[in-house]
PADO-388870 format. One line per field, with one value per residue (C-alpha): residue in three letters; z, y, x. Coordinates in nm, 2 decimals. Layout:
BEGIN
resn = [ala|...]
z = [Z|...]
y = [Y|...]
x = [X|...]
This chain:
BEGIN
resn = [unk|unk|unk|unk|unk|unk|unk|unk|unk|unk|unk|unk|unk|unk|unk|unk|unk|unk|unk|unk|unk|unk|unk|unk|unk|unk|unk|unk|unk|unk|unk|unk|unk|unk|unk|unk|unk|unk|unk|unk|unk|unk|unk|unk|unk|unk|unk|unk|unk|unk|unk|unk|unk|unk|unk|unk|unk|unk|unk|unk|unk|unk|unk|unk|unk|unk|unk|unk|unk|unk|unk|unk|unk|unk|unk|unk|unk|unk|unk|unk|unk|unk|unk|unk|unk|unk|unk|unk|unk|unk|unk|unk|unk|unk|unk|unk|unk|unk|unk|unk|unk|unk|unk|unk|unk|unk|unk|unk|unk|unk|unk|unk|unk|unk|unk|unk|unk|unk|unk|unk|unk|unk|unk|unk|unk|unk|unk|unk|unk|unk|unk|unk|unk|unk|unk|unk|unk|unk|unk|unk|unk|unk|unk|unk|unk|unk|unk|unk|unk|unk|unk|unk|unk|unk|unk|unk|unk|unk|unk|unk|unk|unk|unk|unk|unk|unk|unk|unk|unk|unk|unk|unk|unk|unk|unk|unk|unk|unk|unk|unk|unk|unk|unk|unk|unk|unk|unk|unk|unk|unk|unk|unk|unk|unk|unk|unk|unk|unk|unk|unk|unk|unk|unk|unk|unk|unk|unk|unk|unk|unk|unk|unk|unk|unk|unk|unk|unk|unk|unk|unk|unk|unk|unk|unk|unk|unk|unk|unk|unk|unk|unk|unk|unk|unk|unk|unk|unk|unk|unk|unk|unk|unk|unk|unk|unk|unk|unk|unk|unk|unk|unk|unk|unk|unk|unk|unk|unk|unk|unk|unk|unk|unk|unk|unk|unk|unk|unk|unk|unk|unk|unk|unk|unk|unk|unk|unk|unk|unk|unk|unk|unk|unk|unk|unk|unk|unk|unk|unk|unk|unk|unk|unk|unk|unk|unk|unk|unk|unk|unk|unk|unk|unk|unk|unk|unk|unk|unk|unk|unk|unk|unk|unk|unk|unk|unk|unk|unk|unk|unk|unk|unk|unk|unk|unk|unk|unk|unk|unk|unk|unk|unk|unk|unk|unk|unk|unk|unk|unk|unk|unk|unk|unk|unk|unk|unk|unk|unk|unk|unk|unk|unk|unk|unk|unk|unk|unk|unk|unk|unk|unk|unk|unk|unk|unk|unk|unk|unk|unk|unk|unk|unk|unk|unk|unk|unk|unk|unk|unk|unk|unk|unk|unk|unk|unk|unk|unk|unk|unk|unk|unk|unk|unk|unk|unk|unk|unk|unk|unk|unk|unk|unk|unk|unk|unk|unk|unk|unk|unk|unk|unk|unk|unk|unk|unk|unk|unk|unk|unk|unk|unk|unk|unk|unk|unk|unk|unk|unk|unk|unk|unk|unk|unk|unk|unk|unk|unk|unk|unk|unk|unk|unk|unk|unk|unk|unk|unk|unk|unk|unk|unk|unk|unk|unk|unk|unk|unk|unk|unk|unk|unk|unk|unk|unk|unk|unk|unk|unk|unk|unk|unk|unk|unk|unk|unk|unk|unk|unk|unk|unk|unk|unk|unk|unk|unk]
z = [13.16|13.41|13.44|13.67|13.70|13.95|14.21|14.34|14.23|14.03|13.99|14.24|14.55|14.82|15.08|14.84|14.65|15.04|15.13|14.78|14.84|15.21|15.20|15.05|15.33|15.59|15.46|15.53|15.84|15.97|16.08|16.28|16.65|16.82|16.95|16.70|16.79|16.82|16.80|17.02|16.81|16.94|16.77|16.47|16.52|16.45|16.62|16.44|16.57|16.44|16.30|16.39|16.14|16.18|15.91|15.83|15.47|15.20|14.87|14.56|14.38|14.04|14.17|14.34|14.55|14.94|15.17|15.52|15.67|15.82|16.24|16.24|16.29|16.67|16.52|16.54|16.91|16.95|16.77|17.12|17.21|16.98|17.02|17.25|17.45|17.18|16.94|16.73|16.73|16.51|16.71|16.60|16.81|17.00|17.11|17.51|17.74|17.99|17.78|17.75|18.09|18.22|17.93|18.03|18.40|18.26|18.10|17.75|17.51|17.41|17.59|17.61|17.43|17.15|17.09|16.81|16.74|16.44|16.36|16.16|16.18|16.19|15.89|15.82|15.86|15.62|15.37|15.39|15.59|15.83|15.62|15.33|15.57|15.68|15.36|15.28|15.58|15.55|15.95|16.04|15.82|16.00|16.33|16.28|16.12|16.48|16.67|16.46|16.61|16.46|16.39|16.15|16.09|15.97|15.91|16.05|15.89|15.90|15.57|15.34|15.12|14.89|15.11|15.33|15.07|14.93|15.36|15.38|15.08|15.17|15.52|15.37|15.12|15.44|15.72|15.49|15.58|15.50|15.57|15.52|15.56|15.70|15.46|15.02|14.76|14.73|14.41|14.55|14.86|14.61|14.52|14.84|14.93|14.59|14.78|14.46|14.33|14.72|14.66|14.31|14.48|14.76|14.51|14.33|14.65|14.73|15.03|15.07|14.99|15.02|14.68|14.48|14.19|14.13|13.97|13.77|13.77|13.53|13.59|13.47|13.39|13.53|13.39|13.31|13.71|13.84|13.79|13.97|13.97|13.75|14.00|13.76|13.73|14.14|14.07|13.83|14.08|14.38|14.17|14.08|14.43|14.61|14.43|14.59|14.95|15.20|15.25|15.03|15.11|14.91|15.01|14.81|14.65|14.77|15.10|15.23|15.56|15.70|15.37|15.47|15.39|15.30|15.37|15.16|15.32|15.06|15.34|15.46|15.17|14.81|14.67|14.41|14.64|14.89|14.65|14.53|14.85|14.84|14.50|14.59|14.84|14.60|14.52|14.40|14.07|14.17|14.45|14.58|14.63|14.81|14.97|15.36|15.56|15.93|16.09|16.43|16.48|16.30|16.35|16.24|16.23|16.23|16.03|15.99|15.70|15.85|15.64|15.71|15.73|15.58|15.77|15.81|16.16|16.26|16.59|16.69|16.69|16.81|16.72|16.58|16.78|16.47|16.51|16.35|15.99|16.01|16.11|16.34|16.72|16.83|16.93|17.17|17.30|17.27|17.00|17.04|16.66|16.62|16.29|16.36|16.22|15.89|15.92|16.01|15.74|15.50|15.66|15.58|15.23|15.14|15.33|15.14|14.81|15.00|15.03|14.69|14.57|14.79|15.07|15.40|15.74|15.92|15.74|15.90|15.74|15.83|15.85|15.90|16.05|16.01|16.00|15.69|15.63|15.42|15.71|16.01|16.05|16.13|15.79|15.72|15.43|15.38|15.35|15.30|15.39|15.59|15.44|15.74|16.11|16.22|16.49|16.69|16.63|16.91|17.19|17.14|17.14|17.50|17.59|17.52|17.65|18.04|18.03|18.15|18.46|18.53|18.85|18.62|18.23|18.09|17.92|17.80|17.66|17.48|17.30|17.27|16.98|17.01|17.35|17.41|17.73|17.82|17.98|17.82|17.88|17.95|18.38|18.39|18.21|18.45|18.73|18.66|18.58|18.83|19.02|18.74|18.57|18.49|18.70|18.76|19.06|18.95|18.76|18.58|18.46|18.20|18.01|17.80|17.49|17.33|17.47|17.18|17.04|17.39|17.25|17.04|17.34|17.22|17.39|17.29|17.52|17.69|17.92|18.07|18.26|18.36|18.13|17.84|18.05|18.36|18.04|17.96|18.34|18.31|17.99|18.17|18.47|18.27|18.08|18.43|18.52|18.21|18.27|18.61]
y = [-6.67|-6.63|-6.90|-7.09|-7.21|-7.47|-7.26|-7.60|-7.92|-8.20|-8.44|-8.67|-8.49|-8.22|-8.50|-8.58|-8.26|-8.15|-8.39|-8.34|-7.98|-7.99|-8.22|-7.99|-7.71|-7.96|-8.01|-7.62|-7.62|-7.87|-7.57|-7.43|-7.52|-7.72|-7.36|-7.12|-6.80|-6.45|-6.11|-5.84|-5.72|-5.37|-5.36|-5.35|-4.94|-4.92|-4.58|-4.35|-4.11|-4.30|-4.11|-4.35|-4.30|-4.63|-4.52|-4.84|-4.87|-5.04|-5.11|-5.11|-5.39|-5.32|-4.94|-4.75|-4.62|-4.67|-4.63|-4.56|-4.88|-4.74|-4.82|-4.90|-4.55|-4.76|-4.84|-4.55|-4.54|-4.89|-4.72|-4.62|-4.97|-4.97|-4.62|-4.52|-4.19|-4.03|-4.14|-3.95|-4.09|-3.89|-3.95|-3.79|-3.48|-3.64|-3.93|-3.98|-3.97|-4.25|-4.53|-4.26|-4.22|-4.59|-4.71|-4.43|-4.55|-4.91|-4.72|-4.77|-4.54|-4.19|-3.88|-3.69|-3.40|-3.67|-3.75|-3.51|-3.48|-3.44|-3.20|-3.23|-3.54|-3.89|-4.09|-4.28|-4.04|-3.76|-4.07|-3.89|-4.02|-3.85|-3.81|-3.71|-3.40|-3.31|-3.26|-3.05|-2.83|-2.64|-2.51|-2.86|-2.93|-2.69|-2.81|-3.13|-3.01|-2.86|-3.15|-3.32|-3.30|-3.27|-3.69|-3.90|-3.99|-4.32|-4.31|-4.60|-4.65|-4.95|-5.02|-4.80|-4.62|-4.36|-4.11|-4.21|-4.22|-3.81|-3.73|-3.88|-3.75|-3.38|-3.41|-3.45|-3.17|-2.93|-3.05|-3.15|-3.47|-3.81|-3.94|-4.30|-4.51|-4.88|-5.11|-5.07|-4.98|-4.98|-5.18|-5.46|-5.40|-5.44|-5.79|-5.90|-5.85|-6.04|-6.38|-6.59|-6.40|-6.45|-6.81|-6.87|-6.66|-6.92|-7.25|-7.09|-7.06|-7.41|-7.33|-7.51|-7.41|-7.53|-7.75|-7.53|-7.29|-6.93|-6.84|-6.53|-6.45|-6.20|-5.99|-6.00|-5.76|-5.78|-5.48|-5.11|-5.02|-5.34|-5.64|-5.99|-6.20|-6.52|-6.79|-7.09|-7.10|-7.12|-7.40|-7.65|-7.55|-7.64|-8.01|-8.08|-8.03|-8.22|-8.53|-8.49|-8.36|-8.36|-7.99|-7.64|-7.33|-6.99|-6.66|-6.37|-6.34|-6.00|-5.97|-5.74|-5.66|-5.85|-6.04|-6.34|-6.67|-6.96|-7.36|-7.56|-7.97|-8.21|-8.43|-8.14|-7.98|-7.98|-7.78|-7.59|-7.50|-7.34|-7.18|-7.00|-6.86|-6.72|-6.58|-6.21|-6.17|-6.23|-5.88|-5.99|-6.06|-6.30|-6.60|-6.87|-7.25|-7.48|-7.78|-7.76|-7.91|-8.04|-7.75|-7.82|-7.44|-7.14|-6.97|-6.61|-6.55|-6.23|-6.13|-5.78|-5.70|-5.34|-5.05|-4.96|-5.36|-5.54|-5.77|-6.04|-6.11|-6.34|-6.09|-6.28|-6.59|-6.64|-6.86|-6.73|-6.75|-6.81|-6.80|-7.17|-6.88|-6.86|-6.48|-6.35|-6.31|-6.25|-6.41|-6.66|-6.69|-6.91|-7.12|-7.47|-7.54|-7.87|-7.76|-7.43|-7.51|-7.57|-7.25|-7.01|-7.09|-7.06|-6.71|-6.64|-6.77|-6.55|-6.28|-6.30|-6.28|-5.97|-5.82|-5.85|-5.64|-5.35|-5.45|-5.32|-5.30|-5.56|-5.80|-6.11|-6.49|-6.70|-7.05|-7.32|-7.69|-8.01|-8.40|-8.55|-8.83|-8.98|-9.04|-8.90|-8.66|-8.28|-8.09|-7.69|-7.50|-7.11|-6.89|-6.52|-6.27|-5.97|-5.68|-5.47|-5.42|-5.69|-5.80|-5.94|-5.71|-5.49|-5.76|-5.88|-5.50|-5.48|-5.85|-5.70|-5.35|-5.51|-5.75|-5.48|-5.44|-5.76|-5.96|-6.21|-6.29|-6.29|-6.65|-6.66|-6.43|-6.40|-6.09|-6.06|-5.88|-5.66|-5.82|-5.69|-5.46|-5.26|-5.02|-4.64|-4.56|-4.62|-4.50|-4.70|-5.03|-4.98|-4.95|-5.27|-5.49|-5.33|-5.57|-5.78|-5.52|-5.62|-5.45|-5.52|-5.68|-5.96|-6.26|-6.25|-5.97|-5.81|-5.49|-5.28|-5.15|-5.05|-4.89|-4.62|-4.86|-4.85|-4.66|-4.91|-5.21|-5.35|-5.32|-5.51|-5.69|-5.87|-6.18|-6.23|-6.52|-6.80|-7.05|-6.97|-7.20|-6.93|-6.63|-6.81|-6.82|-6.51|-6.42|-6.66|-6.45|-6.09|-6.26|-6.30|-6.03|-5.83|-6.05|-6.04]
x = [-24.69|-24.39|-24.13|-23.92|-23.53|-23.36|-23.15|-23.00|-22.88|-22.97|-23.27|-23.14|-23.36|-23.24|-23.10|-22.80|-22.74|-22.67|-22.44|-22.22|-22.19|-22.13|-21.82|-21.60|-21.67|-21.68|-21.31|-21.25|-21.42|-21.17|-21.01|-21.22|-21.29|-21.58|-21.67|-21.57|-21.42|-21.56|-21.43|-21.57|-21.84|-21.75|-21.44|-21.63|-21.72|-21.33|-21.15|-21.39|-21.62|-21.95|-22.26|-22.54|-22.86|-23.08|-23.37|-23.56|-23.63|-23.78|-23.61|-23.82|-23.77|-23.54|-23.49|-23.24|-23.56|-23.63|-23.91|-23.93|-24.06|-24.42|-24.42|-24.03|-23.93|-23.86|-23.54|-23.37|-23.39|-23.23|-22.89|-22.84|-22.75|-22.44|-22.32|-22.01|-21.96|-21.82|-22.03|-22.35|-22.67|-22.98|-23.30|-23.67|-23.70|-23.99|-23.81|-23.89|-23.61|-23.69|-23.51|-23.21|-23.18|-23.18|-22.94|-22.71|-22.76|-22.59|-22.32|-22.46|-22.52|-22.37|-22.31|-22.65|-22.49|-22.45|-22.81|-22.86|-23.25|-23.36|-23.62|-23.97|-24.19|-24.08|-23.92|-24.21|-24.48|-24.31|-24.17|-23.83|-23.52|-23.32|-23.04|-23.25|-23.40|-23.06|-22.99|-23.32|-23.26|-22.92|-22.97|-23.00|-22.73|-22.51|-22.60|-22.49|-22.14|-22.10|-22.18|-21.90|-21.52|-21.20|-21.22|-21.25|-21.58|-21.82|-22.21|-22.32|-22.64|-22.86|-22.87|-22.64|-22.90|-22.84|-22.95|-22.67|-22.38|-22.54|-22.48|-22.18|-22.04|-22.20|-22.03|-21.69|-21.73|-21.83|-21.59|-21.32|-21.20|-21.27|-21.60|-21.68|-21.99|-22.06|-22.20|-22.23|-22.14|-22.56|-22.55|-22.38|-22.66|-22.93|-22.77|-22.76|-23.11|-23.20|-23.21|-23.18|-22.87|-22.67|-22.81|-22.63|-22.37|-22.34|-22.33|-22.07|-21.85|-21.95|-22.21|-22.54|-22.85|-23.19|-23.29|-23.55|-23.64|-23.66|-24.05|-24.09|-24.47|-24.65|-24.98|-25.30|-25.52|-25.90|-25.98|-25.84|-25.73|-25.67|-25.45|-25.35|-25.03|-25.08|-24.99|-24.95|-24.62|-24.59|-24.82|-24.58|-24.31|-24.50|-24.65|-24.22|-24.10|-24.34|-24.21|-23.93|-24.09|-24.38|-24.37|-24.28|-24.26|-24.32|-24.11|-24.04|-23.70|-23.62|-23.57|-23.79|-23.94|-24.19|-24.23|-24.45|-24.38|-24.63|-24.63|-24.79|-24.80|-24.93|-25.04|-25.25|-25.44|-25.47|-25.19|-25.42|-25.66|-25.38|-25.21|-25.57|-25.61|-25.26|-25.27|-25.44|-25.15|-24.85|-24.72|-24.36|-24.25|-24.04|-24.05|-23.86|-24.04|-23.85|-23.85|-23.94|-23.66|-23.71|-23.51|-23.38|-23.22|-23.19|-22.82|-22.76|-22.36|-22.29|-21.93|-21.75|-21.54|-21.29|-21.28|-20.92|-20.76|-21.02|-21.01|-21.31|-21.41|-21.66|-21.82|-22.15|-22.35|-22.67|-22.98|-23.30|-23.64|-23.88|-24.27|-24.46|-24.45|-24.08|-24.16|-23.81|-23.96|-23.56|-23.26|-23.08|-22.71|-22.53|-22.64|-22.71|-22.65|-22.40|-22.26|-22.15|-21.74|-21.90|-22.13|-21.86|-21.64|-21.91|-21.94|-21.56|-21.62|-21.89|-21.76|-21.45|-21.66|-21.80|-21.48|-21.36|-21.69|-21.60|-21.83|-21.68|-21.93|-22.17|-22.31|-22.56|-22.61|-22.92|-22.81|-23.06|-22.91|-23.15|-23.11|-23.04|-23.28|-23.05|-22.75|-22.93|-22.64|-22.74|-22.64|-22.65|-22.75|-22.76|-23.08|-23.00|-22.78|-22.85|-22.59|-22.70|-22.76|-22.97|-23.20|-22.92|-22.63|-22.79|-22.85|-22.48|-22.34|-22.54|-22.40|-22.07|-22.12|-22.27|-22.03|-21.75|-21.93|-22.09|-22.02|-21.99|-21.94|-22.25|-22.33|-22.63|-22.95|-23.30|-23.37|-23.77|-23.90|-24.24|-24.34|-24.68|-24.73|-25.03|-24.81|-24.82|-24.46|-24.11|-24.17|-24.51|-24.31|-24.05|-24.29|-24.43|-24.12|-23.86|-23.80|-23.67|-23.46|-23.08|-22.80|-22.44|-22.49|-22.73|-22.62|-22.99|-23.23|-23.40|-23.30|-23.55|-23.35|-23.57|-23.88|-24.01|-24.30|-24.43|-24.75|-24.80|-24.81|-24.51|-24.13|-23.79|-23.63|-23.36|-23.32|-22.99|-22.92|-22.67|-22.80|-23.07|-23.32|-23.28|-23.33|-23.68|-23.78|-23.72|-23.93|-24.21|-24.18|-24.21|-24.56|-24.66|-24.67|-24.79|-25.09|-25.17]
């Protein structure tokens, strides 16, 4: 049988472990503004020429092994929102050019004798990274040492995989000069994707976190070829914490993607019988069940920790757009949370931690704000970290990147996730939604950056607008129009 530990707190319930914890960084956060201050998250590419590979893997659980991420090869294309004229950016050779084009149009983006394609099929339909197959292919290899100047460069992956650090350490040997890499060392990156082990991290630094337990569940065999998880021990956690709660919720503990997570309401539905039907999805050997707070808004703070000054920089701070399955659907500016102080400086605390392990790059938190029952106060508490590039580093690079040649500062945004289109390509999309395209000019519009799922039906996208209500009219008016 598997077992389970406490993550959080005492007996005395989730409402009052969170108000013990909180007071000491509400005392920190004293001094920290109403508003807290960003940096421009552009600063964070540093004066390096930046080598942008945005593979998106997998990790194994306990292995240094990664996967391509099957259908998110997409991301690689939206590294063209972050890059600079000067910078690199490693596309699949098939990569269309409409999306290049009208970026470029905006002034985002690199030089088009930047965009070095890489050769061979896609990450995910070979199972091999880019940087792995620059590696494999020594003409490749060679043709990306040319593309290279006399610089100093930095991979900018999106996660920094052992792939990346081989590439990177490769590169150095060949052009001889320092090469560095955003993000690792990869063992500290495999912590931080262990969400229990950033959530011990965080009560150690003093930073809430949601009142639960880790559960450690074993397989059973149902005969020679086939096994299933053994979800008792879910159970007993699940029977404790909704003593204490009307609701729980079951995620895995690593934080992989597209890991689903499951609510289970005691007003609702028999716990046992809820927890059968989820049984023949667990594949994890390890979950979280915790107690399901009334969440008013989801911020992600976004820090960067330089390679040269080390110097932690809080560079972005948006709020989550969450589905009714706590699935991320994007992102919106600026964040309406009330406790942001307290937030950010939990950010600067853990970031700190970061820097002291040799962490140096982007790295994203997920905070989640509620009302406390207990004082009707709103109140904070940490949910994971995201040691990475994440779903709302790119919208704020474009923010910051449009902003130079707005008519106006840009104040507000939506970033849309996978909205669904029926239209075949990057011209017939833009056919379609012209007339509400962003340009200088207007105060409100919508940019596609990232238009290489568009085969698939699905586009990312962003609203900009003077307030985040005129960004939703304009998300209303785009599913309008896809529907008509």
């Amino acid at each position: 049988m598997g077992r389970s530990g406490r993550i959080c707190g005492e007996k005395t319930g989730p409402a009052h472990i969170l108000i013990q914890v909180t007071m000491s960084i509400a005392e920190s956060a004293a001094r920290i503004a109403a508003e807290p201050r960003t940096f421009p998250i552009a600063g964070s590419l540093g004066p390096n020429l930046n080598l942008f590979l945005h593979d998106v893997v997998n990790f194994q659980p306990g292995s240094a092994a990664t996967v391509t991420a099957p259908g998110r090869d997409a991301d690689l294309e939206k590294a063209l929102v972050l890059a600079r004229q000067d910078d690199v950016v490693c596309l699949s050779a098939d990569t269309a050019c409409g999306q290049i084009g009208y970026l470029a149009g905006l002034g985002v983006g690199p030089a088009a004798d930047n965009i070095f394609r890489v050769d061979g099929p896609r990450p995910s339909e070979c199972g091999m990274s880019h940087a792995a197959a620059l590696l494999k292919d020594p003409l490749q290899f060679d043709r990306l040492c040319r593309k290279i100047p006399a610089a100093t460069v930095c991979i900018n992956p999106f996660i920094a995989t052992p792939d990346c650090m081989k590439l990177a350490a490769e590169l150095q040997r060949r052009l001889g000069r320092e090469v560095a890499i955003s993000g690792g060392p990869f063992s500290l990156v495999k912590t931080c994707i262990q969400k229990h082990a950033v959530l011990n991290t965080a009560r150690e630094l003093q930073i809430p976190v949601p009142f639960g337990e880790v559960v450690s569940l074993e397989r059973v065999k149902t005969d020679e070829a086939s096994s299933v998880v053994d979800p008792r021990p879910l159970r007993e956690a699940v029977d404790r914490l909704l003593k204490l709660a009307d609701a729980v919720i079951i995620k895995s503990a690593v934080a992989v993607l597209a890991s689903k997570i499951y609510t289970i309401r005691a007003t609702r539905e028999d716990p046992g019988e809820a927890l059968r039907q989820i049984a023949p999805q667990l594949q994890e050997s390890t979950y979280l069940v915790e107690v399901l707070y009334d969440v008013t808004v989801s911020p992600n703070i976004v820090f960067h920790i330089g390679a040269a000054d080390h110097t932690i920089r809080c560079v972005g701070i948006t709020d989550q757009r969450l589905s009714r399955h706590f699935a991320h659907h994007g992102n919106s500016f600026p964040s309406l949370a009330r406790t942001l102080p307290g937030m950010v400086e939990a950010g600067y605390r853990f970031s700190s931690w970061l820097r002291s392990e040799g962490f140096r790059g982007i790295v994203g938190y997920d905070f989640c704000e509620y009302v406390d029952r207990a004082t009707g106060r709103p109140a904070f508490f940490l949910t994971e970290i995201n040691p990475r590039v994440n779903g709302s580093v790119y919208p704020l690079f474009l923010k910051e990147y449009l902003g130079r040649t707005a008519s106006r500062p840009i104040s507000a945004f939506i970033s849309v996730k996978w909205f669904q289109t029926a239209a075949g390509s990057f011209e017939d999309f833009e056919a379609r939604f012209h007339h509400l395209f962003y340009t200088p000019e207007k105060t409100a519009g919508m940019v596609p950056y990232n238009t290489s799922t568009i085969r698939r039906g699905l586009v990312d996208l962003m609203f900009i607008g003077r307030t985040r209500e005129e960004a939703t009219m304009l998300l209303n008016a785009a599913r309008r129009v896809e529907s008509a």
